[in-house]
Each structure stands twice: as structure tokens, then as C-alpha cells.
C-alpha positions in Angstrom: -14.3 0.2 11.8 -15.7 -2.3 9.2 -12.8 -1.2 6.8 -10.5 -1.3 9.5 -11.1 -5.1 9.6 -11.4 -5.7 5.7 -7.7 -4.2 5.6 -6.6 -5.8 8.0 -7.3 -9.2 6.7 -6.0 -8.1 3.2 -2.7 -7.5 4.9 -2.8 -10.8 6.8 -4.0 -13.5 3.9 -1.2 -11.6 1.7 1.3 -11.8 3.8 0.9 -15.4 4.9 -0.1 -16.0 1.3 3.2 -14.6 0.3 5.2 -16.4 2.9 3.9 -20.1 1.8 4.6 -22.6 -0.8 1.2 -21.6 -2.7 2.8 -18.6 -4.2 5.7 -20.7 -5.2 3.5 -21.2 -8.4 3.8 -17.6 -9.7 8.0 -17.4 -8.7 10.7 -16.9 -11.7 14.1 -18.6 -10.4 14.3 -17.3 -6.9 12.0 -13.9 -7.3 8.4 -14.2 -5.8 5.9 -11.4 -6.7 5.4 -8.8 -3.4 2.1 -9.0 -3.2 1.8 -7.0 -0.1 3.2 -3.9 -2.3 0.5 -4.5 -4.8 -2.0 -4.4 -1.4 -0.2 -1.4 -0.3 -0.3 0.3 -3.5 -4.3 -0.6 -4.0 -5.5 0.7 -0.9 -3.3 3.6 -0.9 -4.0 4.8 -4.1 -8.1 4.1 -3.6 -8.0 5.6 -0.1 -5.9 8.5 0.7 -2.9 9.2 2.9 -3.9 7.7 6.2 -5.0 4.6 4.9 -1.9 3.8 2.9 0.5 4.9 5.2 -1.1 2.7 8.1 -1.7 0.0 5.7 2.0 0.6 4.6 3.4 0.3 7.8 1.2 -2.9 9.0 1.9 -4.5 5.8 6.0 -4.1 6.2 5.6 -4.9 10.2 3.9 -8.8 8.1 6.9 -8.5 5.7 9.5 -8.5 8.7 8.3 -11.2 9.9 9.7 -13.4 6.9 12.4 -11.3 6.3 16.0 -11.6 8.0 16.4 -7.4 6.9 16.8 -5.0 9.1 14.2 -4.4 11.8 11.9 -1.7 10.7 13.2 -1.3 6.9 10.4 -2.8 5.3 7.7 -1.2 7.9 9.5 2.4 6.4 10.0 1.9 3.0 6.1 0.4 3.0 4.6 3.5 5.1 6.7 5.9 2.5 5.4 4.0 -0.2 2.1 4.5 1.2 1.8 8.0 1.2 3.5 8.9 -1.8 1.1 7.3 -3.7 -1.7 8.4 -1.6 -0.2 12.0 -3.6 -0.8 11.3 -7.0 -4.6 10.0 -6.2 -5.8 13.0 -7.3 -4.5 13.6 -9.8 -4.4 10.1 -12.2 -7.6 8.1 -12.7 -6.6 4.3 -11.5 -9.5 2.3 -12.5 -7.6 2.0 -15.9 -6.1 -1.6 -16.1 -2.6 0.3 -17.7 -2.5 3.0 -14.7 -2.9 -0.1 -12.2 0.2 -1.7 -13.6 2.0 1.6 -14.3 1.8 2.5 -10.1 2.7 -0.8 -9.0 5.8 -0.6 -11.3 6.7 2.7 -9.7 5.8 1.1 -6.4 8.2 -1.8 -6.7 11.0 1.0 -8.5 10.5 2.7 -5.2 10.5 -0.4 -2.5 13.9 -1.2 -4.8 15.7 2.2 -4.4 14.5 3.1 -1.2 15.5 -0.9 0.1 19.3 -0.2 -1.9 19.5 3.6 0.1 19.3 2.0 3.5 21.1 -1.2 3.1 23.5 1.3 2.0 23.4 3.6 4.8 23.6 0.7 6.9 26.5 -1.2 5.5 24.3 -4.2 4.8 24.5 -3.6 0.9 27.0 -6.6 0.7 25.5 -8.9 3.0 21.9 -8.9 2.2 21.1 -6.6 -0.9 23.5 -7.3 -3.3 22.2 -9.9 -4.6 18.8 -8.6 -4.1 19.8 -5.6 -6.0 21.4 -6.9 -9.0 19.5 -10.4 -9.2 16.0 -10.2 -8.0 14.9 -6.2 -8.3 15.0 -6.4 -12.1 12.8 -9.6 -12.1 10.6 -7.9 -9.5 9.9 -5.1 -11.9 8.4 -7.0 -14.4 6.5 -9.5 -11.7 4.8 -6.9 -9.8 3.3 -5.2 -12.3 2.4 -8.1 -14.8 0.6 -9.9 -11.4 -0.9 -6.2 -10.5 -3.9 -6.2 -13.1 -5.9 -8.7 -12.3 -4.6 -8.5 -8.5 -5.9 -4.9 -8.2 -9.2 -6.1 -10.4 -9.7 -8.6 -7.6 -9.6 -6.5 -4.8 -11.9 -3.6 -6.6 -14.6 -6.2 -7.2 -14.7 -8.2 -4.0 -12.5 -5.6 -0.9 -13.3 -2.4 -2.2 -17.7 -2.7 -1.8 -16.4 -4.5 1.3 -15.1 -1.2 2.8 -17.9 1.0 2.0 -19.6 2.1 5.1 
């Protein structure tokens, strides 16, 4: 229950965090850093499937809020994210700084391509990705990860003995 709680208020300061001018600091031309992913990506890869795929889904539910995308895109593409790097747990050892930045850059490679497959599904690739695509994703590559290290630092030292039962 207590980590329930603790992950629950990492998903809401982030995403309000992310939504306000605070974070305005840390933006490159019109690209902010996701910093729900890098949440998402944390408490997956510490936690297991369950945890990442409901943490997933919660935090893309926050990130619909600010978002005029379609409803539901970011709640999937978080809750896939989620799991598929709940998979890899096992097998990579993520309390290297390098390994940190390495899954949030295939975390924000996947939001990208997974974001790009439905708007194109959808016939929104025009309207609402395109510029995402060719403008903001590549930026968004390098932001994630470079923010991810001391981001994911952060959260081991002060959420992470937090959720211990």
C-alpha cells in the first residue's frame, strides 16, 4: 500500500511538474524533457511488470490531460513502455549511471515510434505528429536521456527506500 502511495505521487508532482512553467528552464526551442517517461522507465525497470505497466498507464492517463492527442494514446504507448522494460530487468544491471541513460533513450525511441504508428493508423500524422515527428522526437532523444542520470539517481536515493515495505 505504502508504495502504492509513493508512486503515485511520483506520477502526480511529474506530471504537474511537467505541465508548468518550472520546467520551462530545462526546454531546447519548443522540446521539454518527458519526465513522466523517465518516471515510467525508473519504476518499471526497478519493479517488474505490474508496477510499470500500471505506473505506465496512470502516468499517460496525467499526460492526456495536457495533451490535445488522441484519447488513450499516451495511456498505451506508456503501459507498453512499461512492460517492455519491465522484460529486460533481468537481464541488465541498471544501477549503472550509462545503463540509466541507455533505457531512457530506448524508452523515448519507443514513445516516438509507437506515438508515429498510431497517429498513423489514425490519420492524425499530419495534424498533430508531423511536426512532432520531424521537429521535436530528435531533440527528445538527446533530452531524455541527458536529464535521465541524475533524474533516476534522485529517485533511487530518496523514492526507492521510500517503497520498501
Amino acid at each position: 500500500m505504502r508504495s502504492v502511495i509513493v508512486i503515485g505521487i511520483l506520477i502526480l508532482f511529474f506530471g504537474l511538474l511537467q505541465s508548468t512553467v518550472f520546467i520551462d528552464i530545462l526546454r531546447i526551442e519548443e522540446v521539454k524533457p518527458d519526465l513522466l517517461l523517465i518516471v515510467v522507465s525508473f519504476l518499471a525497470f526497478r519493479y517488474g511488470a505490474m508496477i510499470g505497466q500500471c505506473s505506465g498507464f496512470a502516468a499517460g492517463m496525467m499526460q492526456q490531460i495536457f495533451s490535445p492527442a488522441l484519447l488513450g494514446c499516451y495511456a498505451f504507448v506508456f503501459t507498453v513502455i512499461g512492460f517492455t522494460l519491465s522484460i529486460a530487468r533481468h537481464k541488465i544491471n541498471a544501477d549503472n549511471f550509462i545503463t540509466s541513460v541507455l533505457i531512457v533513450f530506448l524508452a523515448t525511441l519507443l514513445k516516438g515510434l509507437m506515438l508515429g504508428f498510431l497517429a498513423l493508423c489514425f490519420g492524425e500524422l499530419g495534424d498533430m505528429y508531423g511536426s512532432y515527428i520531424v521537429n521535436a522526437f530528435l531533440l527528445e532523444l538527446v533530452l531524455n536521456p541527458i536529464l535521465a542520470g541524475p533524474l533516476i539517481w534522485l529517485l533511487n536515493r530518496f523514492a526507492a527506500p521510500a517503497m520498501r515495505m
